[in-house]
N, C-alpha and C positions, 0 to 999 in steps of 0.2 A: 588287132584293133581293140582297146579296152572302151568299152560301150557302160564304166562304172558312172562316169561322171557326165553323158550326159543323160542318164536315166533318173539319176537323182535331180538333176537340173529340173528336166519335166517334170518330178514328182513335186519339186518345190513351187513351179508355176501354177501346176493343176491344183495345190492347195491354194495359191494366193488368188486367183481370179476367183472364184465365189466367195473369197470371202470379200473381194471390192465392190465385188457385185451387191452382195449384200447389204456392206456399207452403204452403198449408193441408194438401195431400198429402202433403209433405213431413213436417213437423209429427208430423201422426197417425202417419206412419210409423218415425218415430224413437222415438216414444215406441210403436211397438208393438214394436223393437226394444231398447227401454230392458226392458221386461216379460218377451220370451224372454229377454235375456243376465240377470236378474235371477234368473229361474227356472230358468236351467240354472244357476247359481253354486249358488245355495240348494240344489237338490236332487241336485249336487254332494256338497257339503262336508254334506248331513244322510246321504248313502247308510250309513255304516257303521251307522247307527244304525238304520236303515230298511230295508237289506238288499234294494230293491227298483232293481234294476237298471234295470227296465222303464220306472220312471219316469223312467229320466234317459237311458235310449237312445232315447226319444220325440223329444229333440232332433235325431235324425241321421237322414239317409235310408239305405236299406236299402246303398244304394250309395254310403255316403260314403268317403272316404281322406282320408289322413293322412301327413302328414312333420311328423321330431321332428327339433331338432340339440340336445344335452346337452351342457354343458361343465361338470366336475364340478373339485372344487376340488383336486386331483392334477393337474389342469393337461390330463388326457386326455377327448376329444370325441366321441361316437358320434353316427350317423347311422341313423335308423332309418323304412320308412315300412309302414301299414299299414291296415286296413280294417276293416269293420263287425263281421266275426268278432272280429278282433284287440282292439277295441274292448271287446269283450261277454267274453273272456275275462280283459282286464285289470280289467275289473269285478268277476269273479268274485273274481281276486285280489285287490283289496279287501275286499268282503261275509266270504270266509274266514279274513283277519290278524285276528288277536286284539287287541281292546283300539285300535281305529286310529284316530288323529284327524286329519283333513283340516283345512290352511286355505287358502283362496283368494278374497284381495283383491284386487277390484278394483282399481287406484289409478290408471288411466287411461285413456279410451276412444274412438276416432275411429270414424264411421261416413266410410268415403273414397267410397263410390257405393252410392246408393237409391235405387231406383224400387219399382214399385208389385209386383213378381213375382220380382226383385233385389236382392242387398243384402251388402257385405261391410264388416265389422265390424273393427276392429284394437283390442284393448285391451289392458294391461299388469297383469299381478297378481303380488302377492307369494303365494308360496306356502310352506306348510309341511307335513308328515308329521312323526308321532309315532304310536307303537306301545309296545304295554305293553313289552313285551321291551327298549326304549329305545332306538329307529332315531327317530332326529329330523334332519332334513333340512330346511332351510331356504335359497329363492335365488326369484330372481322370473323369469318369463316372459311373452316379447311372443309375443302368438298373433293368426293372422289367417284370421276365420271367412268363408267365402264360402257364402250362402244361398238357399233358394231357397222360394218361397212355395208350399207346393202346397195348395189347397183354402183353408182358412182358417189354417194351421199354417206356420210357418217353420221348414226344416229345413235341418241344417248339408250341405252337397253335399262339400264340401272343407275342412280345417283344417291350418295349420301351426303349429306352437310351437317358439320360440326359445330353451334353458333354460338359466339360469347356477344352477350349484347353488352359492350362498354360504357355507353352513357346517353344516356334518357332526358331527355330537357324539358318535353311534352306529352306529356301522355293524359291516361287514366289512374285519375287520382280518388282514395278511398276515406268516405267520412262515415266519424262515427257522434253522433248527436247527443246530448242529455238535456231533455225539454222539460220545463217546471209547467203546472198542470192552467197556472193563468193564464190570463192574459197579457199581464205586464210583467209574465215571470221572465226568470232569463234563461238563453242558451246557451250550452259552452257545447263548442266544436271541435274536434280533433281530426285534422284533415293531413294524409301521409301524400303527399307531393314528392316528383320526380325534381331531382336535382344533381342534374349528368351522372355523376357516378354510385349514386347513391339514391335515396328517399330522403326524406325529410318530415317531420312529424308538427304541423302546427297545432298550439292552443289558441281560440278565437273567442272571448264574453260576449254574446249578444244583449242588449238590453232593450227593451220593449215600453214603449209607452204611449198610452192612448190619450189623442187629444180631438175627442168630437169623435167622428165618425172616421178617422184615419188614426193610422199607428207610427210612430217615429221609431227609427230602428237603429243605435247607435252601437259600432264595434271598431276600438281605437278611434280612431281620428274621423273614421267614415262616419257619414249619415247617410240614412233610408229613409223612403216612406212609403209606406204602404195604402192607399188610397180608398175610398169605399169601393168604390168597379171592380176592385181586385190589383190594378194598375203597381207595378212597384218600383219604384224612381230612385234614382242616386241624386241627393241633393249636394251639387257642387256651385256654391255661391249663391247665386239669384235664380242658378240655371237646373234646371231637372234631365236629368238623363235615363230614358225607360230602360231597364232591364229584363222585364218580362209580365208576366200575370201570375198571381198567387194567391190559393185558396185558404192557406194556413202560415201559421207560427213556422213548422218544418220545409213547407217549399220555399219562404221567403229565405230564408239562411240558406239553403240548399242553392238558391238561387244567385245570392249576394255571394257566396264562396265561388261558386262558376264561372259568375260573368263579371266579376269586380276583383273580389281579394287573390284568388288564384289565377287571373283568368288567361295568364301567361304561360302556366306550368298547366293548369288541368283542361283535356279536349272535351272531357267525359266527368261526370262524377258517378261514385258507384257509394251506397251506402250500407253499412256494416250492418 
């Protein structure tokens, strides 16, 4: 009885069922991978509306960390790493911005090693931010989740994110002033304004002129006026439009660049 052929047979079964088995492990486990990175996205990008942080720090273990690298469209890079505290407060600051709308698309994803208690994830999202006050940031990030399975829940142990910030429409804009020592001397402004992919560098002549006990404040085509109260108005036609209160020559400019000439591009101004 030659017993060659079906010992080898056995031998070729007994390799192939673990490794279907395997497969099979495999499988289940990416698609229970596919489910967490699904529901952190979703419950992500729904928190301003939902304000429930809790929900979406369930992804992290108590002891997760973090490294960011940021390359913002000024050309300048930050480094920054931090922790589950750090985490839970940058949440806050979302739940408190007014008006905030999150995006974050998926648009690429590797699982590079899975096992059954292991598992690190690499994916690429485009992202965006928008705020009523009109900060709109847009640029994509490669991030890489290292996870770890406790009980029935996967939770993130470690995270890094890679960020190119693409273009800028609203932010914080930076002036630099040169004030003549009068009163009816003039300003010239140079204010560097976001302009989506780039900045932008404006020149601005203030000219100042006092009539009685009020200042008229003329740059390009606009007119000001500055009031005795302090009161400072945009004169458009017949009609006045307040802008704010001002002490000086430098907050009325500072102001009229804020809330009138930039007030589309700058949320903030920050001065040189």
């Amino acid at each position: 009885m030659n017993f060659r052929t079906p010992v080898l047979l056995l031998l070729v079964l007994v390799c192939m069922i673990p490794q279907g088995l395997f497969a099979q492990t495999d499988e289940a486990l990416r698609k229970e991978l596919d489910q967490f990175l699904n529901g952190f996205v979703q419950d992500y990008v729904s928190l301003p509306k939902t304000k429930n942080k809790q929900n979406f720090l369930k992804y992290f273990a108590k002891d997760a960390t973090s490294n960011l690298f940021s390359y913002n469209i000024s050309g300048s890079s930050r480094v920054s790493n931090s922790d589950y505290a750090g985490l839970d407060s940058y949440l806050d600051n979302i739940i408190r911005s007014s008006g905030i709308t999150l995006g974050y698309e998926v648009t690429e994803k590797h699982y590079t090693y899975v096992s059954p208690n292991l598992a690190t994830i690499v994916y690429r999202i485009n992202y965006e931010t928008k705020e009523e006050n009109g900060i709109w940031v847009k640029g994509i990030e490669t991030v890489t989740m290292a996870l770890e399975k406790v009980g029935n829940a996967w939770l993130v142990m470690h995270y890094t994110v890679f960020q190119i910030e693409d273009e800028k429409l609203k932010g914080t804009c930076i002036c630099e002033l040169f004030i003549a020592e009068t009163d009816d001397g003039e300003v010239v402004a140079k204010t560097t304004i976001p302009s989506g992919r780039s900045y932008n560098t404006k020149f601005d002549n203030f000219e100042f002129r006092t009539v009685g006990t009020e200042q008229i404040i003329r740059v390009g085509n606009a007119s000001f006026k500055r009031k005795a109260n302090g009161s400072l108005v945009q004169l458009e036609g017949d009609e006045e439009k307040e802008l704010s209160i001002s002490n000086s020559k430098k907050e009325s400019v500072l102001s009229i660049i804020l809330n009138s000439l930039y007030k589309d591009s700058c949320t903030r101004l920050k001065e040189k």
